[in-house]
matplotlib code that plots the C-alpha trace (Angstrom):
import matplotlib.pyplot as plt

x = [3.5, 6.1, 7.6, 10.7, 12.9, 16.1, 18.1, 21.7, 24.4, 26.4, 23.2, 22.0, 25.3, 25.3, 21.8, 22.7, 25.7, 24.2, 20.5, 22.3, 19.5, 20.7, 19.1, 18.2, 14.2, 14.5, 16.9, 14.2, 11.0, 12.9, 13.8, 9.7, 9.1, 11.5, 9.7, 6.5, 7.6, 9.3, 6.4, 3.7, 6.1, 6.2, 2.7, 2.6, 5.9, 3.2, 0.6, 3.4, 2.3, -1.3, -2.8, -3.5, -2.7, -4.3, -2.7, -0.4, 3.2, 4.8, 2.0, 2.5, 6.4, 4.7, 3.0, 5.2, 8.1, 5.4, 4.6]
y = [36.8, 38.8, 37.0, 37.1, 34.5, 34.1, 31.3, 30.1, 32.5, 28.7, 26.9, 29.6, 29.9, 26.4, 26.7, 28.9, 27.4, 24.1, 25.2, 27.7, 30.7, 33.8, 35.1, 33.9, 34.6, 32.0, 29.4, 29.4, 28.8, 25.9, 24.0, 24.4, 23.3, 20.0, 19.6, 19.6, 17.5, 14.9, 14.7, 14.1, 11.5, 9.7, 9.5, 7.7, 5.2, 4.2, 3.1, 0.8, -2.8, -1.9, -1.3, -4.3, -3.2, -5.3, -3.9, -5.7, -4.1, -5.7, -3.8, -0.9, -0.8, -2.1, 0.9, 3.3, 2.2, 3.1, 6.6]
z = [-48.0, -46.0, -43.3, -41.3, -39.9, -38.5, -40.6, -39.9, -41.9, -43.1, -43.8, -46.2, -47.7, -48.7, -49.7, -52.1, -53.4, -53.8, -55.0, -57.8, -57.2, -57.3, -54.1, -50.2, -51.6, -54.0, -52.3, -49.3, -52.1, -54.1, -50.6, -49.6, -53.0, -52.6, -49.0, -50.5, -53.4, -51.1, -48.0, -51.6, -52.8, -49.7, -49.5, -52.7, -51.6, -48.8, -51.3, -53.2, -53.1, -52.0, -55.4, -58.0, -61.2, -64.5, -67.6, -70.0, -69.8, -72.4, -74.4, -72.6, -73.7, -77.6, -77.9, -76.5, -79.3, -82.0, -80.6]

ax = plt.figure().add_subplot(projection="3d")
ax.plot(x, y, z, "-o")
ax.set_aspect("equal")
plt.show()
């Protein structure tokens, strides 16, 4: 999708310096990728002490040390 928007020269500068992508395209797709990312994981912090869980951790970490 084409789309143009103005975004500040110093912002996008440091976007790029601190993201490591080579161009503005791809600085501008990993940050909506991050914002995605970080509004899901919220969503999921929200749910943290709301959901009974019944396994058996000590076998969980048993069986993962066999794997």
């Amino acid at each position: 999708m084409r789309t143009n928007i103005e975004i500040d020269d110093q912002l996008m500068a440091e976007a790029l310096r601190s993201s490591g992508e080579p161009t503005k395209r791809a600085a501008v797709e990993a940050a909506l990728r991050l914002l995605i990312q970080t509004k899901a994981q919220g969503g999921i912090r929200k749910l943290r002490g709301k959901i009974q869980w019944e396994g058996d951790l000590a076998e969980l970490r048993r069986s993962r040390v066999r794997d």
